[in-house]
ROFIDREN-573453 format. One record per residue (C-alpha): x, y, z; residue number from 1; residue in three letters. Coordinates in nm, 4 decimals. Example, Ala and Ser with C-alpha at 12.3 -4.5 7.8 and 13.67 -1.06 7.14 Angstrom:
% residues 2
c1|c2|c3|i|aa
1.2300|-0.4500|0.7800|1|ALA
1.3670|-0.1060|0.7140|2|SER
% end
This chain:
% residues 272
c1|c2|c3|i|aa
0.9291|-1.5616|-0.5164|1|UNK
0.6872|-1.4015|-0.2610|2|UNK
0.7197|-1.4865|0.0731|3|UNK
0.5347|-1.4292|0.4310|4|UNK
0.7470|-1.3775|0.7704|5|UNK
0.4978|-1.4654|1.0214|6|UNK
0.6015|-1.3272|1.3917|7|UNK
0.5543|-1.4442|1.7381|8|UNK
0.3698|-1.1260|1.8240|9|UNK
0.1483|-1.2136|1.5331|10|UNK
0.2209|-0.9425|1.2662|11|UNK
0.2897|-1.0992|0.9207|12|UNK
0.5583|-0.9633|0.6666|13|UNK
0.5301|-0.9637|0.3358|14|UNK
0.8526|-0.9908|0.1196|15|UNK
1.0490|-1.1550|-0.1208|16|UNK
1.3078|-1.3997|-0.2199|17|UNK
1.5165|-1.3977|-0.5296|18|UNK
1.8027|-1.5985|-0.6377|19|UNK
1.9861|-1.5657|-0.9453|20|UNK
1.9982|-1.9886|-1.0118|21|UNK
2.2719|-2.1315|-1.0616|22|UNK
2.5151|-1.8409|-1.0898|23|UNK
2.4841|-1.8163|-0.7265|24|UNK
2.8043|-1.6490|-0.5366|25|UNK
2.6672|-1.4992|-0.2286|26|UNK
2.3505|-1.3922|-0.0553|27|UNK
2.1916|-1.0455|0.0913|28|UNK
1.9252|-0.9973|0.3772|29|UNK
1.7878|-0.6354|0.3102|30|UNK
1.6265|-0.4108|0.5410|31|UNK
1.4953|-0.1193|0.4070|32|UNK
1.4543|0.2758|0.5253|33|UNK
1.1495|0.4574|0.7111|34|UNK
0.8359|0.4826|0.5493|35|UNK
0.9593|0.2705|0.2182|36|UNK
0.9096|-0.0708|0.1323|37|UNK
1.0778|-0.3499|-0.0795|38|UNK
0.8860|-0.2697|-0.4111|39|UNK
1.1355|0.0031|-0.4132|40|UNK
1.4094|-0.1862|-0.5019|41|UNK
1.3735|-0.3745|-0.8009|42|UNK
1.6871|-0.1931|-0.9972|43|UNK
1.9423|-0.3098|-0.6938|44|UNK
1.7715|-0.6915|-0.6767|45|UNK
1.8548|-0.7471|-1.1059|46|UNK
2.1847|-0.5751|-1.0276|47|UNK
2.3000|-0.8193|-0.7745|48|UNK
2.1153|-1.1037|-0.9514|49|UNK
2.3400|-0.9960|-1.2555|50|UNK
2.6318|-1.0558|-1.0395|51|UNK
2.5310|-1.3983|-0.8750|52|UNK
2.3636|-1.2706|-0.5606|53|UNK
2.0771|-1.3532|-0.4454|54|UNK
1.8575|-1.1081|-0.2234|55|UNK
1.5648|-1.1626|0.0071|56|UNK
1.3730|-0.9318|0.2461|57|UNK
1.0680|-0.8002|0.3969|58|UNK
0.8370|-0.5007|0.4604|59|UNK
0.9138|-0.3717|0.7954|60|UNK
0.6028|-0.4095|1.0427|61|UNK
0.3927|-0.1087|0.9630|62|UNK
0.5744|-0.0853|0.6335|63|UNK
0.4872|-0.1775|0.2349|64|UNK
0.2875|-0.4630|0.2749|65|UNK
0.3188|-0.5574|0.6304|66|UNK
0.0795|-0.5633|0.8641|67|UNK
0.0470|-0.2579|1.1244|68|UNK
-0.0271|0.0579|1.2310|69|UNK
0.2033|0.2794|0.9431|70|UNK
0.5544|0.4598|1.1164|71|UNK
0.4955|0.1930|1.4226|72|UNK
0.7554|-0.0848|1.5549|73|UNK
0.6901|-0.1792|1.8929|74|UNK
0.9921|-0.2690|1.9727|75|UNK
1.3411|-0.3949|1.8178|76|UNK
1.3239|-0.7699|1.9847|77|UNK
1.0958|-0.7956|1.6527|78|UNK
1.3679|-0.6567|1.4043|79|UNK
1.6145|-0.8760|1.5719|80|UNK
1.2530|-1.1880|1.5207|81|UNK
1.2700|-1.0693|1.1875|82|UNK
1.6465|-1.0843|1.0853|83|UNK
1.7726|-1.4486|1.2508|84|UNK
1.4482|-1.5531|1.0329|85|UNK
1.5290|-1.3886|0.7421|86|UNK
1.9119|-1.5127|0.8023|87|UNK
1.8278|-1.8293|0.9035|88|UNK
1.5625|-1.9312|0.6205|89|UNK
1.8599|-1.7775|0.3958|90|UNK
2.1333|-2.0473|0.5475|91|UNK
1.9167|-2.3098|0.5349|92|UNK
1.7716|-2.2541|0.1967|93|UNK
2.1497|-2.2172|0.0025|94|UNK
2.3679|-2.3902|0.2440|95|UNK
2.7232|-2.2862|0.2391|96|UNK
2.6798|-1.9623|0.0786|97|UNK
2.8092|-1.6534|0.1962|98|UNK
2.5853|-1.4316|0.3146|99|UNK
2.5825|-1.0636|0.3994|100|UNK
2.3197|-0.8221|0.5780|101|UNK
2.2592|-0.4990|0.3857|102|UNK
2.0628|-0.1828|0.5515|103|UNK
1.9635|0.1202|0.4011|104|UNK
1.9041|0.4636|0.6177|105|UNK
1.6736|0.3067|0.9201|106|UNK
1.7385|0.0036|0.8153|107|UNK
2.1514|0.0949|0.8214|108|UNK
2.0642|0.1777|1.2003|109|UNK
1.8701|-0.1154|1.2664|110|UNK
2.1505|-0.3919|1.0469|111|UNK
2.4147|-0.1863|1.2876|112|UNK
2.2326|-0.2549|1.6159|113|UNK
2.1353|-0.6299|1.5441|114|UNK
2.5229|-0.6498|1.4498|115|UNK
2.6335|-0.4781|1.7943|116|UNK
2.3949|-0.6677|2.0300|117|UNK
2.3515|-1.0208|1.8338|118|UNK
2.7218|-1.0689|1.7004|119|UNK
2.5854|-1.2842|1.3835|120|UNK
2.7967|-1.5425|1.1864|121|UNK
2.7698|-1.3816|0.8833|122|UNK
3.0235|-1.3144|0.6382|123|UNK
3.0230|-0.8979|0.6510|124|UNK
2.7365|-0.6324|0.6271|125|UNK
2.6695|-0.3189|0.3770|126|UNK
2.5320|-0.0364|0.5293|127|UNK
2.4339|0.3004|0.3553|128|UNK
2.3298|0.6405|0.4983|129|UNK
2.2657|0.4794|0.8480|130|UNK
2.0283|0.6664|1.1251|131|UNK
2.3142|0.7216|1.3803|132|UNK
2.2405|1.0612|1.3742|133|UNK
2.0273|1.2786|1.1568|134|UNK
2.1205|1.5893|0.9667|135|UNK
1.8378|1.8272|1.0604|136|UNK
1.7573|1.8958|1.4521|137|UNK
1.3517|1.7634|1.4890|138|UNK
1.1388|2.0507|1.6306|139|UNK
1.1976|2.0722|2.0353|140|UNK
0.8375|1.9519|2.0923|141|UNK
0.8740|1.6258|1.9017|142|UNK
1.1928|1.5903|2.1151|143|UNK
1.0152|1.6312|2.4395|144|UNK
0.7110|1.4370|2.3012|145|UNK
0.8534|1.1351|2.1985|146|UNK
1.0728|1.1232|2.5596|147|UNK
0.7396|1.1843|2.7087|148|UNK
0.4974|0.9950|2.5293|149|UNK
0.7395|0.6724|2.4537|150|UNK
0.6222|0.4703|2.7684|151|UNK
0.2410|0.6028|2.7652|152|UNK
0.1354|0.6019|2.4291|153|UNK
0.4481|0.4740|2.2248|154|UNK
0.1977|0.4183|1.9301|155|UNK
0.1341|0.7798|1.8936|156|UNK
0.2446|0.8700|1.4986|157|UNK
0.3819|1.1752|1.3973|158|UNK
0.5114|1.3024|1.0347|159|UNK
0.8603|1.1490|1.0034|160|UNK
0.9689|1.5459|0.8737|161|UNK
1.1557|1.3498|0.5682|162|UNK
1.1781|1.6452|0.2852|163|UNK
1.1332|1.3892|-0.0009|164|UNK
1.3235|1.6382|-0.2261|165|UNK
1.6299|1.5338|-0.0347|166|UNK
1.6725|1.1785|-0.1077|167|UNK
1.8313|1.2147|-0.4469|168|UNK
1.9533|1.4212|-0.7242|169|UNK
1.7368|1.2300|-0.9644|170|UNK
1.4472|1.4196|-1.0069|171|UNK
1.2648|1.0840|-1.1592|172|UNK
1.3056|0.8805|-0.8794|173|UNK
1.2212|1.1818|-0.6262|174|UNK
0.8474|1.1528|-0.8294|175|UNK
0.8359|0.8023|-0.8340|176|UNK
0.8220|0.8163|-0.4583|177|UNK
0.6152|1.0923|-0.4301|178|UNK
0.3639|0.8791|-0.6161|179|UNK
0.3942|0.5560|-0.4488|180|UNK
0.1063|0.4853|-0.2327|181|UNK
0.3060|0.2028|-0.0490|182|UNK
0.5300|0.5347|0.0508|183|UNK
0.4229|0.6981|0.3714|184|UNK
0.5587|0.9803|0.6251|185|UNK
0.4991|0.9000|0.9392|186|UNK
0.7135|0.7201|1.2636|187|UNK
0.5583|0.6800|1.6123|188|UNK
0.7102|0.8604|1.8987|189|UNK
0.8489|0.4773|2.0496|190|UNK
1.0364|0.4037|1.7040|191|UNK
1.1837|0.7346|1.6738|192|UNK
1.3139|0.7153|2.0396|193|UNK
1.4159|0.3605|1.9735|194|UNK
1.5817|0.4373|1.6812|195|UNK
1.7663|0.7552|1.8605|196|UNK
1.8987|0.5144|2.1399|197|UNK
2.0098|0.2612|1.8570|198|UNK
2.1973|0.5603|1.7120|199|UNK
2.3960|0.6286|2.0437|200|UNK
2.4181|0.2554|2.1436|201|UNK
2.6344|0.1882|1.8013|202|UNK
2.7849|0.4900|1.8371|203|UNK
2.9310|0.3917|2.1883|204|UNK
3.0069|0.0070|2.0896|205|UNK
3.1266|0.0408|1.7633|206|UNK
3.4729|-0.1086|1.8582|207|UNK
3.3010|-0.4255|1.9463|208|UNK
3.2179|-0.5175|1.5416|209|UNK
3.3913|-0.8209|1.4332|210|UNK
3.2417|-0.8695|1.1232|211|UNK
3.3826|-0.6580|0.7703|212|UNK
3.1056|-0.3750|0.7041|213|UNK
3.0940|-0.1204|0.4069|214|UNK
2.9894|0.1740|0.5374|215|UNK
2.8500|0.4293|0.3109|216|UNK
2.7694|0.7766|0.3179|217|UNK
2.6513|1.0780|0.0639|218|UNK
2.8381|1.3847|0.1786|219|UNK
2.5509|1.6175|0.1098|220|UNK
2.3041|1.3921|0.2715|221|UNK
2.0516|1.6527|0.4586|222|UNK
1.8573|1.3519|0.6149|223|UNK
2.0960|1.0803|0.8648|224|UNK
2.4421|1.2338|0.9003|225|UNK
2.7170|1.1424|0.7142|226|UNK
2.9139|1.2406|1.0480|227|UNK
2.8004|0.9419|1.2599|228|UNK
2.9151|0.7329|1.0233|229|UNK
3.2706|0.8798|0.9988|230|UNK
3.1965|0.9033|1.4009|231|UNK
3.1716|0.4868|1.3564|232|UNK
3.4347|0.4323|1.1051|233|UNK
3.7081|0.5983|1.3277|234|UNK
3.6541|0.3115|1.5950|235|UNK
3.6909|0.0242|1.4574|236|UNK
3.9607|-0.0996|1.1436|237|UNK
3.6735|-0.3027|1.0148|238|UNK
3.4728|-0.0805|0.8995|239|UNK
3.5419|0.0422|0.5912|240|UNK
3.3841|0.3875|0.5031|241|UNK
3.2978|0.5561|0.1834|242|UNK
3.2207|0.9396|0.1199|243|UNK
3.0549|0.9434|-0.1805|244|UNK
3.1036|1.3762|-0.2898|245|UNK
2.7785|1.4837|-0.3253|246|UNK
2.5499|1.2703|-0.2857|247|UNK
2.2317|1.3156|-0.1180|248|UNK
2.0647|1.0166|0.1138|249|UNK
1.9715|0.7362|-0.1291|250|UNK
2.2915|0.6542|-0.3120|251|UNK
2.1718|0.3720|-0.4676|252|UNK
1.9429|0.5980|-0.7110|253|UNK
2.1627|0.8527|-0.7483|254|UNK
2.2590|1.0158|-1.0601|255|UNK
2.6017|0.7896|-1.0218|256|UNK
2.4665|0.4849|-0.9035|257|UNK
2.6441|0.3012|-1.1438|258|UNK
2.9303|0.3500|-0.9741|259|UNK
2.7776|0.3150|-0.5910|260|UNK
2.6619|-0.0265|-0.7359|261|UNK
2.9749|-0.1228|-0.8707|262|UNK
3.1796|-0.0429|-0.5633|263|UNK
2.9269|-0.2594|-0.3389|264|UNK
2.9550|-0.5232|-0.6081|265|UNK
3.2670|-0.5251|-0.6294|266|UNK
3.3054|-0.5315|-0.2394|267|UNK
3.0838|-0.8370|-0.1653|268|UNK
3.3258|-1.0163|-0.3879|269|UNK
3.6342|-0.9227|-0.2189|270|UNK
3.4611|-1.0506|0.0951|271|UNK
3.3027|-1.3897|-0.0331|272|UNK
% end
């Protein structure tokens, strides 16, 4: 079922609900990577719906189907808006039901940081390839522009520098979003800096997580580092990490993602 996230700033999000009927085990509140969008992840919703969980999220503000300028989120106070609605719309709609928050890449950094600063009563989190840190060093002059620019124009957008070639070993679903016009490649100089200072802030805090998280990483991933999240991992006995050998930066459509969607599967159930 289609839904609409309306926040206070005014933006509206466009997303989805889905529940598997009455099969239903547990609950996830997605947030999804940079320059992506929701439509992306029809395999992963009929996987969990298989397994009695239901899923619901929205396009990021300047995201998918969202409204905005593209690569632009003014500021995180709207991510944490848009999760306690998303959370809270969850609770209210299947009360009693365990529910988890899942983040992919951004979206990892951005589940992490709500976690860290918000401390929300949910029942754990799943978090793959998280921006803590990224596996490339951006060009100097982005650096220097986005430290400059991130008070006086924080709306200026860049290219995000995302090789597209690098988010999977399946060559199908490196196409698919090639071809996707909902698919863009840009990020404003204020996200990226936001989204650096996330990185650090999780980084530093990670001991105060009191919630279970699966934290998951390819080993070959050449866009966030799989090293932040071993970085995390080591601080807190919460956390519990997985290297997956190999793998590039989208697990979840890699060539084994049978097996990456097993292990979360299987993980949510240990955890309900």
């Amino acid at each position: 079922m289609d839904i609409n996230l309306k926040l206070s700033n005014g933006q509206t999000l466009k997303g989805l609900i889905n529940s598997p009927g009455d099969n239903l085990k547990a609950g996830v509140v997605f947030v999804h990577g940079l320059g992506e969008h929701i439509g992306r992840y029809g395999e992963m919703i009929k996987r969990l719906a298989a397994e009695g969980i239901a899923f619901t999220a929205v396009d990021l503000p300047g995201h998918g189907k969202s409204d905005g300028s593209r690569g632009v989120i003014k500021n995180y106070s709207l991510i944490h808006e848009m999760i306690n609605v998303l959370l809270g719309e969850f609770q209210k709609t299947f009360r009693g039901i365990p529910v988890f928050l899942y983040g992919h890449s951004l979206g990892g950094g951005l589940v992490l940081e709500y976690i860290v600063s918000q401390s929300p009563a949910i029942s754990g989190a799943i978090v793959t390839s998280p921006w803590l840190k990224l596996s490339f060093e951006p060009e100097k002059s982005k650096m220097v522009l986005a430290g400059i620019m991130k008070s006086i124009l924080p709306s200026l957008v860049q290219p995000s520098g995302l090789v597209v070639d690098h988010i999977s070993h399946d060559k199908a679903e490196v196409e698919k979003y090639k071809s996707d016009p909902l698919v863009h490649g840009k990020i404003s100089v204020g996200l990226f800096h936001s989204a650096t200072t996330a990185g650090k802030y999780v980084l530093a805090n990670g001991a105060s997580i009191k919630i279970p998280i699966l934290l998951m990483h390819g080993s070959d991933d050449q866009i966030t580092s799989p090293n932040g999240s071993r970085e995390l991992a080591a601080e807190n006995k919460l956390i519990d990490l997985k290297i997956w050998d190999g793998g590039y930066h989208e697990l979840h459509n890699e060539l084994f993602r049978d097996e990456v969607y097993t292990y979360i599967i299987n993980w949510i159930k240990n955890h309900i």
